[in-house]
N, C-alpha and C positions, 0 to 999 in steps of 0.2 A: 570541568569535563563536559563536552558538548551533547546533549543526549536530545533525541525525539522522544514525546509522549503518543502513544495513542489510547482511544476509549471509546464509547461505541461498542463493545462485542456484548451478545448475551444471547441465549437461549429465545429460540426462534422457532418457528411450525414451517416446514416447508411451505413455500411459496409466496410468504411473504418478503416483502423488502429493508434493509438494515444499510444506515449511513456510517461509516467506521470513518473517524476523525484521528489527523495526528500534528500535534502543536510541531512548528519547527521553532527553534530558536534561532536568532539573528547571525548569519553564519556572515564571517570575514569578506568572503569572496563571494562575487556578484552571481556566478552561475554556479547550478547543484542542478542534479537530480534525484528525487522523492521518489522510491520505489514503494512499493508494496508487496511482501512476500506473508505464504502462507504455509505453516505445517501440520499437517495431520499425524494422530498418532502413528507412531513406527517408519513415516516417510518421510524423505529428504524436502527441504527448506524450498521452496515453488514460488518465482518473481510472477507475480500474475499483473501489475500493471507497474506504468511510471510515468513521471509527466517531468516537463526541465524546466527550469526557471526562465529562459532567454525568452520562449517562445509559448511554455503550454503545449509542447509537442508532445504526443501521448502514445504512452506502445500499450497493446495491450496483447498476452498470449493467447494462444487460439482458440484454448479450453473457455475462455472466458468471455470470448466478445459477446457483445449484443446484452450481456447480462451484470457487467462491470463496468464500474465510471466516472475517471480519478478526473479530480477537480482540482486547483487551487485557489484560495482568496488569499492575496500576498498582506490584503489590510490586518487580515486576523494572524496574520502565519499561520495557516491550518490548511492543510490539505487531505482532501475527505476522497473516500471509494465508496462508492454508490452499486451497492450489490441486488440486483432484482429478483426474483422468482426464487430465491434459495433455495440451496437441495443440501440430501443430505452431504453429499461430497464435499461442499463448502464448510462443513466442520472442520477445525482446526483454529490454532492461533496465527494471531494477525498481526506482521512486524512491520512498520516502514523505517525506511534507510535511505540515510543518504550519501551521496555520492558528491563532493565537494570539488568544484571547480570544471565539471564536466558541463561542455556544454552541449551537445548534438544529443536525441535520444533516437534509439537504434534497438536491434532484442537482443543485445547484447548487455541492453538496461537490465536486464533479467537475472543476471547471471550474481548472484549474493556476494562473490568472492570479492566484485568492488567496491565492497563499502564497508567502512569503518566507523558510523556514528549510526548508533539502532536504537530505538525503543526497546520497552521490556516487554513490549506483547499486547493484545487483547484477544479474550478468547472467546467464537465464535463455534456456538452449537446448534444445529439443525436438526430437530427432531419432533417426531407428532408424539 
């Protein structure tokens, strides 16, 4: 069964910066997109970036630019989010997902209901 790892989360002081890594495994088909999704206690599941295999094409939502910044190195299969200034609101757990066989990315990368291989989380906590 096909799953992502990610690692990387932990307790943090506002303002400082946290790299969250997630291994992919060797998928069948040439193109995927790696999202990244994040949930806060009692709120619904939040696609905050993504990147695609074809290209390195990158969404990022709006709450997040300037302050997020998905990467991938296809040599490690690992693709990392690069979170700056942390606040508390970046508390929560941190999923990436992929999406298999897609290729274009769009903010419609965003949207969790298209993806069917997840990781089990890592949890990011922001506080003084």
């Amino acid at each position: 069964q096909l799953q992502l790892v990610e690692s990387g989360g932990v307790l943090v002081q506002p303002g400082v910066s946290l790299r969250l890594s997630c291994t992919v495994p060797e998928f069948s088909m040439p193109y995927y997109i790696i999202a990244w999704f994040r949930q806060a206690p009692v709120k619904e599941r939040q696609g905050v970036s993504c990147i695609g295999s074809r290209d390195d094409s990158t969404y990022y939502t709006d709450s997040v630019k300037g302050r997020f910044a998905i990467s991938r190195d296809s040599a490690k299969n690992t693709v990392y989010l690069q979170i700056s200034r942390l606040k508390a609101e970046d508390t929560g757990v941190y999923y990436c997902a992929a999406q298999l066989g897609a290729k274009l990315v769009t903010r419609q990368c965003a949207d969790w209901r298209l993806y069917r291989v997840w990781g089990q989380g890592t949890q990011v906590t922001v506080s003084s």
